[in-house]
C-alpha positions as CSV (number, residue, x, y, z in Angstrom):
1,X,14.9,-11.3,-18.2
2,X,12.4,-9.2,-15.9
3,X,8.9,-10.4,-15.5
4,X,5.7,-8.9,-17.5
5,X,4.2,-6.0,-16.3
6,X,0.9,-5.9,-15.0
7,X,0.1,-2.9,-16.0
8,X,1.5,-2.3,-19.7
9,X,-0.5,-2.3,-22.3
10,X,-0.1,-5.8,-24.9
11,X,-1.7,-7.1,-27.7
12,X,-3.9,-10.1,-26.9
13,X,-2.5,-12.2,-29.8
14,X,-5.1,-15.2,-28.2
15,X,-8.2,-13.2,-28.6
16,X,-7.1,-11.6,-32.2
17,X,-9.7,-10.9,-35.3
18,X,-6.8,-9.1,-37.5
19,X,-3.5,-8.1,-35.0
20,X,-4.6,-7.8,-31.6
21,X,-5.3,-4.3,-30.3
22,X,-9.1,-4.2,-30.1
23,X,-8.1,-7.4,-27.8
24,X,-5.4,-5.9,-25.7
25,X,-7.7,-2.2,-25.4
26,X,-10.1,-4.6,-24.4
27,X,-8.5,-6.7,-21.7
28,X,-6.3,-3.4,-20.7
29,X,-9.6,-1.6,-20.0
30,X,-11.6,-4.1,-19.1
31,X,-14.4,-3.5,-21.2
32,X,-16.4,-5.9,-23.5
33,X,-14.0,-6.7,-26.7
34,X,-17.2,-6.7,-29.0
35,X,-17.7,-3.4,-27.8
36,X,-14.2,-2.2,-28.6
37,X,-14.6,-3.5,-32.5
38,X,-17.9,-1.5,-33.2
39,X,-16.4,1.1,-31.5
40,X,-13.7,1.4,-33.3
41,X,-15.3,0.4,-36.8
42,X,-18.0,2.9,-36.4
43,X,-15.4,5.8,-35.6
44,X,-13.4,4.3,-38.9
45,X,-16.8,4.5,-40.6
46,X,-17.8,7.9,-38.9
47,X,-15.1,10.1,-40.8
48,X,-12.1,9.1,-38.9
49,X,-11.1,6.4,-41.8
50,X,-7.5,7.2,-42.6
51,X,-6.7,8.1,-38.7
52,X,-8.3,5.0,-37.1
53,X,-6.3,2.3,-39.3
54,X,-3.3,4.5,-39.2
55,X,-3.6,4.9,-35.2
56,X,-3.9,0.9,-34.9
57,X,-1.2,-0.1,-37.4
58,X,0.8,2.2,-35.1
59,X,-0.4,0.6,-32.1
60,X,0.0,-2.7,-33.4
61,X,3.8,-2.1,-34.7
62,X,5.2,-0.8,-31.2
63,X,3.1,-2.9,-28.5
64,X,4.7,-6.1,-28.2
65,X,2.7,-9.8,-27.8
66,X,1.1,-10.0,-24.7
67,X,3.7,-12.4,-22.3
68,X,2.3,-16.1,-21.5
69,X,2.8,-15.9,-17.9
70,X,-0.2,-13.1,-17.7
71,X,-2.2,-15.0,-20.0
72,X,-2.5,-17.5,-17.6
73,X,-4.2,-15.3,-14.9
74,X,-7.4,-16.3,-13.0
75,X,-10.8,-13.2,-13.3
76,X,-9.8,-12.2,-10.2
77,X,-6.2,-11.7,-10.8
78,X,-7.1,-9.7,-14.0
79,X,-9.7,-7.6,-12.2
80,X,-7.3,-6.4,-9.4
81,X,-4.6,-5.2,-11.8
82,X,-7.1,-3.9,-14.1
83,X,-8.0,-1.6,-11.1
84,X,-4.3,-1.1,-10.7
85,X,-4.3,0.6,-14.1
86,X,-7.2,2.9,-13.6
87,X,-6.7,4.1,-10.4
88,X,-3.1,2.6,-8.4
89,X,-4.0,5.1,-5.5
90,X,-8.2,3.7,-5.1
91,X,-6.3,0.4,-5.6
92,X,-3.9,0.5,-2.8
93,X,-6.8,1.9,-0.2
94,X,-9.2,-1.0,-0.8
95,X,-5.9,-3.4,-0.3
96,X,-5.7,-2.0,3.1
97,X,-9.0,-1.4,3.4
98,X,-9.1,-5.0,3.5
99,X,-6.7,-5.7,5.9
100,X,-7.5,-3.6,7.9
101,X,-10.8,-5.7,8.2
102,X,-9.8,-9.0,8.1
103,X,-7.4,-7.7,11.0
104,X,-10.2,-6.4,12.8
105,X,-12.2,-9.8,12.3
106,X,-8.7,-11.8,13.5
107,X,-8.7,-9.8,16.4
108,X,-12.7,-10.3,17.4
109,X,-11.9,-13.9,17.0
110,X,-9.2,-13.9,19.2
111,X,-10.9,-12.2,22.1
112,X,-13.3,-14.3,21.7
113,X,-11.5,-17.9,22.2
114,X,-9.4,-16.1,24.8
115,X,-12.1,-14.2,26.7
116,X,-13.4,-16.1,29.5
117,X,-16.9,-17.2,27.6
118,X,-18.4,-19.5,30.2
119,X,-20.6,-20.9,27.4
120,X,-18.0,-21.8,25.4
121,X,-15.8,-23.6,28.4
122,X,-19.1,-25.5,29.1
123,X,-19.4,-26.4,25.2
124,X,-15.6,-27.4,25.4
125,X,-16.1,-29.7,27.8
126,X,-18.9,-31.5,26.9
127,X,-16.9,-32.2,23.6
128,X,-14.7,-34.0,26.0
């Protein structure tokens, strides 16, 4: 069996009110899942009645049940891959946009300990 995708859309059977798709748009999106439900109940409500419960029966009949290894995710973890889904490429830059600093931070420390920082010796030394 292959692991859950990160960035497939599932119904969020944990979070449900009726069958799970306002909670999966929700936590696929990222946006507030109270928001989702008005939204979608004033579009129902707004002249798109037959479309809207047709378009989330659908919905609801082909995605499948979110998997329990994602549910399990810290914020953090869900907020990366949410930005994964939106935009892989903005994703990827801020990933090495990272490391690219934390390199660049590694390296001032380095050159720092190794430098020949007459301070620090002295501060060594009195330590011993």
């Amino acid at each position: 069996m292959s692991a859950p995708r990160h960035t497939k859309f599932y119904l969020d059977r944990q979070n449900r009110k009726w069958l799970g798709v306002c909670a999966g748009l929700a936590d696929y999106t990222g946006i507030d899942v109270t928001l989702v439900r008005i939204g979608v109940v004033v579009l129902t409500l707004m002249g798109g009645f037959p479309w809207t419960l047709i378009a989330y029966w659908i919905t609801a009949w082909m995605a499948s049940d979110k998997p329990a290894e994602l549910a399990d995710e810290t914020p953090e973890q869900a907020k990366f891959w949410r930005g994964v889904r939106t935009s892989p490429r903005r994703t990827v830059r801020d990933v090495r946009s990272r490391f690219r600093d934390m390199n660049r931070r590694l390296a001032d420390i380095e050159a720092y300990y190794t430098s020949s920082n007459s301070r620090l010796a002295r501060e060594i030394e009195q330590l011993r």
